[in-house]
C-alpha positions, 0 to 999 in steps of 0.5 A: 508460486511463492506465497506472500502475507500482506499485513495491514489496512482493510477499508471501504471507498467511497469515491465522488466524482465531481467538477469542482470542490465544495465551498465552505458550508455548500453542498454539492451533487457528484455526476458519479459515485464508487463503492468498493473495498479499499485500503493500502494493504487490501490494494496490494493483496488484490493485485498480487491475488489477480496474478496469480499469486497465493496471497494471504491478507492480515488485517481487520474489519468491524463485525458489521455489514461494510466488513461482511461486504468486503471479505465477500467481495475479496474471498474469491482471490485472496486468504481472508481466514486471518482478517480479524472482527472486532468490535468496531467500525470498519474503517471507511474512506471518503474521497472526492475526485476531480479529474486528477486532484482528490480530497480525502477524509480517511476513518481508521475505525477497526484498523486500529484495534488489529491484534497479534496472533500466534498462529500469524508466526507460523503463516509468516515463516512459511511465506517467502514475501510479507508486504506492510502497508504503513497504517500498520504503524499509525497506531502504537500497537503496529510498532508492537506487532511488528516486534512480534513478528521480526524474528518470523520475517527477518530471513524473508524478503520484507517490503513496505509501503511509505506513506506521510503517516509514517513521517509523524513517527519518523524517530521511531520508523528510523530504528526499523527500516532496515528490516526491509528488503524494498521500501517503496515512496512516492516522490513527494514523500522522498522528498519531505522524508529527505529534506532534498529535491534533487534525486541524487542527494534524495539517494544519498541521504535515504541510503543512510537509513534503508538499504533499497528504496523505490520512488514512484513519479506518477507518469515521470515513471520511477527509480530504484536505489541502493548503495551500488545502483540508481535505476531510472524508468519512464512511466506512462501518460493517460487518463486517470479514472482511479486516484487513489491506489496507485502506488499500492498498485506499483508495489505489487506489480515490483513485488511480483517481478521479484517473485519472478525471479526479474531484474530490477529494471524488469520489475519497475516496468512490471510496477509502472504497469500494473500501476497504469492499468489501475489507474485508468481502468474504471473498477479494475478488480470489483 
């Protein structure tokens, strides 16, 4: 199996379930509650790891119990020998969950104090895949690893997860998305990067800056675009138990397709699985 390095956020979620939102100023009690590792690049890494891929996940941790308890709970499927303690928190994500709707306070502690290493080109010319979450670039030294490593990764197959974080950027991402192989949105995100509703002229007016992208649409499933190609495929309706995470889910299901040698078509369905199978799964992986 090829091997794949997946760079960027590590965090701890910390998930309430509750029947309705607080008020201002009110407190209130969740009829349940979720610890586990999370973050965009650490969701990926996991589900590639799962299937069987050799994964190894770049990113880092604060020298304190919550990192200790994260590289615990993921060592046994993935590399964590290049995660990085440093001399902060770990980064921590509150989330309150009702039903299908969720509200989110997102600390990035020590994912904003990651740090280039040498040893990282060598990793990296030796990996088919490299995977960027997109809080790689929440912080001004992601655009400075990300030129670090370009030449490491420019003859790779190159992925990256969109978020809205990128869009505070948008002037300084537009110069670098073309470095990717696979850009991976969600709709709303093609949309308010695009300015456009309507899934042709979203086509139209990605292509001007990025050679393939994928749009995830929850259970309307998802389309893939490049210059010759739109690719349309249903998705799949059921319970949501896990919100958040499902994008991170459906690139690494497209991504292992790829390693695979599928189809485009082939490697949507694979996303759109692997996406469902998180979503409405209690505690899919921990």
């Amino acid at each position: 199996m090829k091997k794949v390095v997946v760079i960027g956020d590590i965090n701890l979620d910390i998930m309430g379930f509750v029947d309705r939102f607080p008020a201002k100023e009110e407190s209130i009690h969740p009829k349940d509650i979720s610890i586990r590792p999370g973050g965009s690049a650490l969701n990926t890494a996991i589900s590639l790891a799962i299937n069987s891929v050799d994964v190894t996940l770049i990113g880092a941790i604060g020298n304190d119990v919550i990192g200790d308890y994260i590289v615990k709970k993921i060592e046994r499927l993935v590399d964590t020998s290049f995660i990085q303690k440093v001399n902060a928190t770990t980064g921590i994500v509150y989330i309150l969950v009702k039903n299908d709707e969720k509200a989110m306070i997102g600390f990035k502690g020590a994912n904003g104090y990651l740090q280039f290493e040498k040893r990282w080109v060598d990793l990296l010319e030796r990996s088919s895949i490299t995977h960027i979450s997109p809080y790689l670039f929440s912080e001004e030294t992601g655009f400075k690893i990300f030129d670090k490593i370009r030449d490491a990764i420019k003859k790779k197959i190159v992925t990256l997860s969109f978020s809205k974080v990128l869009l505070k950027r948008k002037e300084k991402i537009l110069n670098l998305l073309r470095d990717f192989s696979f850009i991976f949105m969600n709709e709303e995100e093609a949309q308010l990067f695009t300015g456009e509703n309507e899934p042709s002229r979203i086509r139209e007016e990605l292509l001007k800056y990025m050679d393939r992208a994928v749009i995830t649409r929850g259970e309307k499933g998802a389309f893939y675009i490049d210059k010759e190609t739109f690719i349309k495929i249903s998705g799949k309706r059921g319970r949501i138990i896990n919100p958040t995470g499902a994008g991170d889910f459906f690139a690494a299901g497209f991504i292992y397709g790829i390693i695979k040698g599928l189809s485009i078509i082939d490697s949507l369905k694979i996303g759109v699985e692997s996406s469902y199978h998180f979503i409405s799964t209690p505690n899919p992986y921990f």
